[in-house]
The first five atom37 places (N, CA, C, CB, O) and aatype in JSON, in Angstrom:
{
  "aatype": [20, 20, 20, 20, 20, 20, 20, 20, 20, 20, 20, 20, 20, 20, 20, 20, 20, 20, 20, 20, 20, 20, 20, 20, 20, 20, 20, 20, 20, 20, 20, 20, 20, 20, 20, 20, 20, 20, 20, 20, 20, 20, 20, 20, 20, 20, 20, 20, 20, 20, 20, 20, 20, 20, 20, 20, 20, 20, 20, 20, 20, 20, 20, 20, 20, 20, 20, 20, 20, 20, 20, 20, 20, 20, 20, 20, 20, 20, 20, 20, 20, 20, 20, 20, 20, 20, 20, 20, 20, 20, 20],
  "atom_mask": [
    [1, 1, 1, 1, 1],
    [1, 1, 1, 1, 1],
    [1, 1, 1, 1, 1],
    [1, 1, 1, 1, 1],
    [1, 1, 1, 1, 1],
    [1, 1, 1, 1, 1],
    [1, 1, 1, 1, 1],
    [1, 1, 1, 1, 1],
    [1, 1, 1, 1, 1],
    [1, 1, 1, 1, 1],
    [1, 1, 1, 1, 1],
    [1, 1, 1, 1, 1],
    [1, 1, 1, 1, 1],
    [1, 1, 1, 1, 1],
    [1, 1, 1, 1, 1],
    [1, 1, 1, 1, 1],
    [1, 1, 1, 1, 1],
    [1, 1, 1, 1, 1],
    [1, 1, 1, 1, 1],
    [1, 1, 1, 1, 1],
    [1, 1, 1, 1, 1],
    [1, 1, 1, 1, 1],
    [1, 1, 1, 1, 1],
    [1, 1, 1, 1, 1],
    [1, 1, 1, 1, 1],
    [1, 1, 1, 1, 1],
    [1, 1, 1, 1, 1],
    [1, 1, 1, 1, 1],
    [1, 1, 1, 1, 1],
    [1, 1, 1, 1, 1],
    [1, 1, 1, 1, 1],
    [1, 1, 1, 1, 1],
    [1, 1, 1, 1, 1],
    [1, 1, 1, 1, 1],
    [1, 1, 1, 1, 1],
    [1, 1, 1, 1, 1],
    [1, 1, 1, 1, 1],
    [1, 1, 1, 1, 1],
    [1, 1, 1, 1, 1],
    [1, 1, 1, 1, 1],
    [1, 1, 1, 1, 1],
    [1, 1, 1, 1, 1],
    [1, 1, 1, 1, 1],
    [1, 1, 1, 1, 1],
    [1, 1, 1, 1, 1],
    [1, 1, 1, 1, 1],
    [1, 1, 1, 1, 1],
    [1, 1, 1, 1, 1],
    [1, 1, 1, 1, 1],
    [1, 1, 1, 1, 1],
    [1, 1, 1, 1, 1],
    [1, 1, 1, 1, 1],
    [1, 1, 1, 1, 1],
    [1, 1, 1, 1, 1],
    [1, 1, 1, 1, 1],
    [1, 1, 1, 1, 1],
    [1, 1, 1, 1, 1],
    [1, 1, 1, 1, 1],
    [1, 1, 1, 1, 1],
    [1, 1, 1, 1, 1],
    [1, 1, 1, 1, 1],
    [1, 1, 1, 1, 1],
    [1, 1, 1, 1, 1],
    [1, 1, 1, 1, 1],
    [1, 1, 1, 1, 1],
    [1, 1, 1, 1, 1],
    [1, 1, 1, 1, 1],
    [1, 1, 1, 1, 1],
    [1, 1, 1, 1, 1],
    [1, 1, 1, 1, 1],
    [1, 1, 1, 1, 1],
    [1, 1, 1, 1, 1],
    [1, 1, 1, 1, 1],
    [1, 1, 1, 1, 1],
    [1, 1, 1, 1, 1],
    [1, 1, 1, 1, 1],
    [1, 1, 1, 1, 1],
    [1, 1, 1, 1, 1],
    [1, 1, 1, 1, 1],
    [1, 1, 1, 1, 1],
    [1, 1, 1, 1, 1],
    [1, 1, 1, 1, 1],
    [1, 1, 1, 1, 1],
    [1, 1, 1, 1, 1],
    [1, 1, 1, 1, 1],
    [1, 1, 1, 1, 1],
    [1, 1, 1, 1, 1],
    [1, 1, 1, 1, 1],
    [1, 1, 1, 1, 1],
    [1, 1, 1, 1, 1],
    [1, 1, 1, 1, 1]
  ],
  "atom_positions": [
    [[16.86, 24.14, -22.81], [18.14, 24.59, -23.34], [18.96, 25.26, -22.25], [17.92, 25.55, -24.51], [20.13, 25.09, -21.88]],
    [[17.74, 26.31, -21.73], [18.92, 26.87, -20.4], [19.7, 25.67, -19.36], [17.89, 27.93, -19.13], [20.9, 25.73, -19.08]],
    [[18.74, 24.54, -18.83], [19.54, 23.63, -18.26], [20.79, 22.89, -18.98], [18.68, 22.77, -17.87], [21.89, 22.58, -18.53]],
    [[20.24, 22.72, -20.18], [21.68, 22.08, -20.77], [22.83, 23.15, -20.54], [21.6, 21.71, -22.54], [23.67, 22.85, -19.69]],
    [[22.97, 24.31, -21.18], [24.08, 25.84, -20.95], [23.98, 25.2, -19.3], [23.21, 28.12, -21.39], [24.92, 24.41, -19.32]],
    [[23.35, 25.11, -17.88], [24.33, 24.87, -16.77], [25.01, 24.15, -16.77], [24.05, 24.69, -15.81], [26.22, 24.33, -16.64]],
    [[24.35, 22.9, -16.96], [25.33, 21.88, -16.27], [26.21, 21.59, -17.62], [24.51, 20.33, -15.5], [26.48, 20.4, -17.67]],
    [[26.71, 22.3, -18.68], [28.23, 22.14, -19.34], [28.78, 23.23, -18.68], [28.44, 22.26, -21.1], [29.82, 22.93, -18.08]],
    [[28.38, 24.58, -18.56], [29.02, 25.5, -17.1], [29.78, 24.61, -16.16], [27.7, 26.21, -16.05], [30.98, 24.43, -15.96]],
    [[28.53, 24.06, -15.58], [29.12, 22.89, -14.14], [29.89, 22.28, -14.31], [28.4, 21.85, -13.55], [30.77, 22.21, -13.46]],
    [[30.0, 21.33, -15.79], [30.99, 20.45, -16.13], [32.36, 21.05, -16.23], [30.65, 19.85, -17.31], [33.31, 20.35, -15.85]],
    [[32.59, 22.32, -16.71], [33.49, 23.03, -17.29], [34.6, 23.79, -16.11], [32.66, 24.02, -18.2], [35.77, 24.16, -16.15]],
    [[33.6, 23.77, -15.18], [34.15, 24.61, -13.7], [34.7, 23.57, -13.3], [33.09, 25.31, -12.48], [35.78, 23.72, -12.73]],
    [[34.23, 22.41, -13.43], [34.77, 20.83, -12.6], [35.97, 20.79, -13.28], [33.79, 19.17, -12.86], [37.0, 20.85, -12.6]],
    [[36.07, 20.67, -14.94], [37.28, 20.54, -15.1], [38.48, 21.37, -15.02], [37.26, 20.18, -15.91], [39.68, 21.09, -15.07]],
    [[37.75, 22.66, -14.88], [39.04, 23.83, -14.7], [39.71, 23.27, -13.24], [38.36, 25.82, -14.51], [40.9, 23.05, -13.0]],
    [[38.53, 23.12, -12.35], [39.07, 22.87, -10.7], [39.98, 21.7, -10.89], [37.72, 22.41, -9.42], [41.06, 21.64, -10.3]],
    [[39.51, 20.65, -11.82], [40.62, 19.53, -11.4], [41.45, 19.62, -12.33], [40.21, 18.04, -11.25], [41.87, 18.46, -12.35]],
    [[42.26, 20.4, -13.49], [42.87, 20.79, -14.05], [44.36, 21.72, -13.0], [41.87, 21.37, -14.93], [45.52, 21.87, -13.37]],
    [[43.76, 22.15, -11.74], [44.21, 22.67, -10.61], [44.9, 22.16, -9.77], [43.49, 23.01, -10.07], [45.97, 22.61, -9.36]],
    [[44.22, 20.88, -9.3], [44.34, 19.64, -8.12], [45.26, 18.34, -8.73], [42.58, 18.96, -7.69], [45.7, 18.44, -9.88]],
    [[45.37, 17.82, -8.4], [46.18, 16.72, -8.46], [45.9, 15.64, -7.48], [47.46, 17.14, -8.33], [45.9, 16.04, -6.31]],
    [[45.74, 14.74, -7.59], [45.53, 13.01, -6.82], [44.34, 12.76, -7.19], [45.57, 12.74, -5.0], [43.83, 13.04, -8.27]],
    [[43.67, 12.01, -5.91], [42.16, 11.79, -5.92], [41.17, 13.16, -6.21], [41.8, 11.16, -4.45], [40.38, 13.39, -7.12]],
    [[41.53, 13.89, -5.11], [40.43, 14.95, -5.72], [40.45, 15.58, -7.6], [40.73, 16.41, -4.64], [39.55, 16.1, -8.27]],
    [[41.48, 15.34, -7.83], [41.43, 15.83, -9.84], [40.48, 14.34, -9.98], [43.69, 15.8, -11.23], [39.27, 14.54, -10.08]],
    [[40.77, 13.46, -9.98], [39.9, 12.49, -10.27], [38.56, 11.98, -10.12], [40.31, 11.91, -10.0], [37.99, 11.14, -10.82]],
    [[38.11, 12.67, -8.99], [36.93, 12.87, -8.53], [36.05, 13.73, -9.08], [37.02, 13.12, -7.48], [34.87, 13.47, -9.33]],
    [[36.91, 15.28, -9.38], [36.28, 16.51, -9.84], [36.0, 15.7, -11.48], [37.46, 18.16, -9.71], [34.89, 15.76, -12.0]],
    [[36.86, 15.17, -11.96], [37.09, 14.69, -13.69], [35.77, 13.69, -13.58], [38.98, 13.65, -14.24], [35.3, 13.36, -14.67]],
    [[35.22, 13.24, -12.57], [34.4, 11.84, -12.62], [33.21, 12.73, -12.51], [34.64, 10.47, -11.3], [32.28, 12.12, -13.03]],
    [[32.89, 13.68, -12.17], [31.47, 14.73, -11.81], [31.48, 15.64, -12.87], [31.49, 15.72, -10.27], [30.39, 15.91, -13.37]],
    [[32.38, 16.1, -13.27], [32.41, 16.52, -14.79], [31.95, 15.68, -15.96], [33.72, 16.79, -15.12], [31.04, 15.97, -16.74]],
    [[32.7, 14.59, -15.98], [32.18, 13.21, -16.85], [30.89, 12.55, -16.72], [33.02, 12.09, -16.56], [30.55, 11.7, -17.54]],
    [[30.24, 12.87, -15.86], [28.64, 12.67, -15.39], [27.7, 13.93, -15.95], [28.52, 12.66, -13.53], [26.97, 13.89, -16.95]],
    [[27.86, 14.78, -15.27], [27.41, 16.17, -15.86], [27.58, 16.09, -17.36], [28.31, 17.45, -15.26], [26.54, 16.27, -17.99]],
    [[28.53, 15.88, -17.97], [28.38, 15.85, -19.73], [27.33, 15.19, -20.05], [29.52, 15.15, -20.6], [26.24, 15.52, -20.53]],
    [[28.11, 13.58, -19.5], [26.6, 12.33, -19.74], [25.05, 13.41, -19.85], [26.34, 10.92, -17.75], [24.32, 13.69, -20.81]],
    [[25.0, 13.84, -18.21], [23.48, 14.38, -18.37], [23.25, 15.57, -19.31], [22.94, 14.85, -16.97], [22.1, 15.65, -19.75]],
    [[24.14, 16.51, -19.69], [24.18, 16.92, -20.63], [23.69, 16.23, -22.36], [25.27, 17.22, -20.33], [22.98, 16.72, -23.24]],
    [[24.19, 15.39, -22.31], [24.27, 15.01, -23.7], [22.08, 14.25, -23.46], [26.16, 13.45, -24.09], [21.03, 14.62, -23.98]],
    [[22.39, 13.28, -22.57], [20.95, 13.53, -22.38], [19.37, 14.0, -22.64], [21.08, 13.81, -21.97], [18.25, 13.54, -22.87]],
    [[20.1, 15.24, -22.42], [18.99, 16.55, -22.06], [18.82, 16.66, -23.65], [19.69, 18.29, -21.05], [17.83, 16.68, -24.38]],
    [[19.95, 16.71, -23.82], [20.2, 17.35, -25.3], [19.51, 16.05, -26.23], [22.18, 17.68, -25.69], [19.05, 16.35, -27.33]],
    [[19.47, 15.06, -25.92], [18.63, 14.16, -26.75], [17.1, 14.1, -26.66], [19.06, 12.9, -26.5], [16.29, 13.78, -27.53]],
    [[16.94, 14.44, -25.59], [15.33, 14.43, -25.1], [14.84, 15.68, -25.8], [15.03, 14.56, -23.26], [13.83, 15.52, -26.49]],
    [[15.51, 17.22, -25.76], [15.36, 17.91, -26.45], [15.09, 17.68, -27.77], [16.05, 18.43, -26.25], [13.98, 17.93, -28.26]],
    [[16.3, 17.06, -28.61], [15.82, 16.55, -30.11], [14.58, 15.9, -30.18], [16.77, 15.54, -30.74], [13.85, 16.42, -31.03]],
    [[14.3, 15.38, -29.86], [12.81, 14.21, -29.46], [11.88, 15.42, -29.17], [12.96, 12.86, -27.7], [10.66, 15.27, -29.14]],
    [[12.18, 16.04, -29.06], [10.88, 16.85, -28.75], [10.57, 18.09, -29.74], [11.0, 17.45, -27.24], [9.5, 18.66, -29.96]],
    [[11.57, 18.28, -30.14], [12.18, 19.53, -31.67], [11.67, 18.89, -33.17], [14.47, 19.6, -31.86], [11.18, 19.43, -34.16]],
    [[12.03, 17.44, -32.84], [11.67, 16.71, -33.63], [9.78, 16.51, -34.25], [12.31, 15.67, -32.99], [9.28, 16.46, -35.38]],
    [[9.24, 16.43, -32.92], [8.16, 15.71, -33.1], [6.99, 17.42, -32.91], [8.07, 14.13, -31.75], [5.8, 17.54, -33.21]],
    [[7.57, 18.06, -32.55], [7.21, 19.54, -32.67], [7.09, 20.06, -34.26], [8.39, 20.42, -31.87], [6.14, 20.61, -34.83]],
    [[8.26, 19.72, -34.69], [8.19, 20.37, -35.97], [7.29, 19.32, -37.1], [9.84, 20.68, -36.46], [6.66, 19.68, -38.1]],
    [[7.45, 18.05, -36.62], [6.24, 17.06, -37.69], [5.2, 17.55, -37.61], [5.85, 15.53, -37.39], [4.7, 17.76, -38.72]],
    [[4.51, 17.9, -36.64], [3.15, 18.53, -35.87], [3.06, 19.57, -36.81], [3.24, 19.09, -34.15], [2.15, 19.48, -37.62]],
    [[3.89, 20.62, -36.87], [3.94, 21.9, -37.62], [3.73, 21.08, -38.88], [5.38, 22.93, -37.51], [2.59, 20.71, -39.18]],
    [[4.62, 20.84, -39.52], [4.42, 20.31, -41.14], [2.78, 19.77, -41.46], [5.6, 18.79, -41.45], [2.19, 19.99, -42.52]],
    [[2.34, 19.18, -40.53], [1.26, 18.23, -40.77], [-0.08, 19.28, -40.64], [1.3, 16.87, -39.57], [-1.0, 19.3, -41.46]],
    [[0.02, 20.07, -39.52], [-0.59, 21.39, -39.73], [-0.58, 21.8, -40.9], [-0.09, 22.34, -39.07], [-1.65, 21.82, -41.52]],
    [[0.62, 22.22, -41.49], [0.67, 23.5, -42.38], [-0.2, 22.33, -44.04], [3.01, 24.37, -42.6], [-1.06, 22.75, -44.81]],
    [[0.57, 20.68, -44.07], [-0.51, 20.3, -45.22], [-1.26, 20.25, -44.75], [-0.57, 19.3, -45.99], [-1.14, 21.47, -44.81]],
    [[-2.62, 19.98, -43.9], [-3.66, 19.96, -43.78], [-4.03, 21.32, -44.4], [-3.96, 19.62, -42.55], [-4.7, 21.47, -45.42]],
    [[-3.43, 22.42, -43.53], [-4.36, 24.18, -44.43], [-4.09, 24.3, -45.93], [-3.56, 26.07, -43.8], [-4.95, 24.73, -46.69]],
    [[-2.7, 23.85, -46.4], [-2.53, 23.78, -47.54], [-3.8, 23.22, -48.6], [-1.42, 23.09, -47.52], [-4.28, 23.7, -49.62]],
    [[-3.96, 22.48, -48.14], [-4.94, 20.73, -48.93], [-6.12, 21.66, -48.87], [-5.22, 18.66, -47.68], [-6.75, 21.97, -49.88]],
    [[-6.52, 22.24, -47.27], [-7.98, 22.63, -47.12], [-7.88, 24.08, -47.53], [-8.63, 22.41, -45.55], [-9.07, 24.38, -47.68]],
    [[-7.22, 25.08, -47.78], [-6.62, 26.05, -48.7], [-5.97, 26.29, -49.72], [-6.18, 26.46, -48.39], [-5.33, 27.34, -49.72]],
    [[-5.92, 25.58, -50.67], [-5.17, 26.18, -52.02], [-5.13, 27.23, -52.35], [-5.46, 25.84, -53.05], [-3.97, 27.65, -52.34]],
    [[-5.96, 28.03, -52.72], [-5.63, 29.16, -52.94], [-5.16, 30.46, -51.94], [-6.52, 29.35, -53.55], [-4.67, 31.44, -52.5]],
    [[-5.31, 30.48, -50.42], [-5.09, 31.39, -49.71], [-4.0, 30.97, -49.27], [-5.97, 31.74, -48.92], [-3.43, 31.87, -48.65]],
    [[-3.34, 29.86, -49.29], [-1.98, 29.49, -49.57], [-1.2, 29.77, -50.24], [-1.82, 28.74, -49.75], [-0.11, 30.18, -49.86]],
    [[-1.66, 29.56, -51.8], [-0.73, 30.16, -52.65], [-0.73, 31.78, -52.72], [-0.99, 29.59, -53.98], [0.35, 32.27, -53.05]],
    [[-1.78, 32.67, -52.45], [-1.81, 34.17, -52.25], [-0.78, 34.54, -51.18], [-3.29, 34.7, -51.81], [-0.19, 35.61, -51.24]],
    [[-0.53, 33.52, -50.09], [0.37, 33.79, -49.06], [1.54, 33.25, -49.11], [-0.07, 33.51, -48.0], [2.25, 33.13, -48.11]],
    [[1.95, 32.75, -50.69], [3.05, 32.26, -50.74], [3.24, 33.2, -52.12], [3.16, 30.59, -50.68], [4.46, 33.26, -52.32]],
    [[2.69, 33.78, -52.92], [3.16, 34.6, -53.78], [3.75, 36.15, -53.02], [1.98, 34.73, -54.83], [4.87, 36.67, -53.05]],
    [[2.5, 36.59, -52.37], [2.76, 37.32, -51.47], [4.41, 37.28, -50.7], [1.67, 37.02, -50.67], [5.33, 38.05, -50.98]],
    [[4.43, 36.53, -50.04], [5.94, 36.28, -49.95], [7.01, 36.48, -50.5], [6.14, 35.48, -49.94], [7.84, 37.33, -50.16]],
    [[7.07, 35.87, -51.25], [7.67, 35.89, -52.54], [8.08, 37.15, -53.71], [6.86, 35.14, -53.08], [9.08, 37.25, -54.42]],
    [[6.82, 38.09, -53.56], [7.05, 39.41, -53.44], [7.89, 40.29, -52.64], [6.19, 39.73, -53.28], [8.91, 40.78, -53.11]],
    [[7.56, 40.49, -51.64], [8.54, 41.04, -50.64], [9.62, 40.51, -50.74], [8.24, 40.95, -49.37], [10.46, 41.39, -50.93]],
    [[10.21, 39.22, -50.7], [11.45, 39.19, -50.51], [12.02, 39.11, -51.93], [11.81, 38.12, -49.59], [13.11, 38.56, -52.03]],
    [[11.54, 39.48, -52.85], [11.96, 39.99, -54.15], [12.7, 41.71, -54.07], [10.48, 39.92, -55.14], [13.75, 42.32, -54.25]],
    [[11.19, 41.91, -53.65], [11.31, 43.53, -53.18], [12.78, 44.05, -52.41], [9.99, 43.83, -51.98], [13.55, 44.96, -52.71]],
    [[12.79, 43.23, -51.47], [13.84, 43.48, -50.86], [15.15, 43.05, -50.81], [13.58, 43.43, -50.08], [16.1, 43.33, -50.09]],
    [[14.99, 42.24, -51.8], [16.69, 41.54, -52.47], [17.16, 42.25, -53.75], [16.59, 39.66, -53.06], [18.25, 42.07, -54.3]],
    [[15.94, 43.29, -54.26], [16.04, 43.92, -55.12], [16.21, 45.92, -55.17], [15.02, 43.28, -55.65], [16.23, 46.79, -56.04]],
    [[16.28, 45.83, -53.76], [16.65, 47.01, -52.83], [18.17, 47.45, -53.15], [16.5, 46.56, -51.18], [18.67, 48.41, -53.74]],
    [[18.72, 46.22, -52.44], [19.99, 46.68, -52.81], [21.21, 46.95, -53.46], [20.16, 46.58, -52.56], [22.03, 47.7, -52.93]]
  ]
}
């Protein structure tokens, strides 16, 4: 995530600079900006792909304890359920 936040930074400085310039160099700066997004957008997909297949993992975890726990599941889901009763009922 932190690399994605640079290089739209990077992209963003490119376009302020060629927002500045005029001829080839605005066009140049606009073409390294327009790359930098690309790899931006990228990152940002590989990320999903990985957010993605992270959180199936989790789910598939949590039915397996479910299935092989019923009941200390549901104690930890009443439980829950309590407290945030408790505390919606606070105020």
């Amino acid at each position: 995530m932190t690399d994605i936040k640079s290089v739209l930074a990077d992209a963003e400085d490119l376009l302020k600079q060629a927002a500045n310039t005029s001829g080839e160099r605005a066009a140049e700066l606009s073409a390294k900006a327009l790359a930098l997004l690309e790899q931006a957008r990228e990152k940002a997909s590989d990320l999903q792909v990985v957010v993605v297949e992270k959180s199936r993992q989790a789910a598939r975890a949590t039915d397996d304890y479910v299935h092989d726990h019923p009941w200390q599941a549901a104690g930890v889901g009443t439980g829950i359920g309590v407290v945030i009763g408790l505390l919606l009922n606070r105020k």
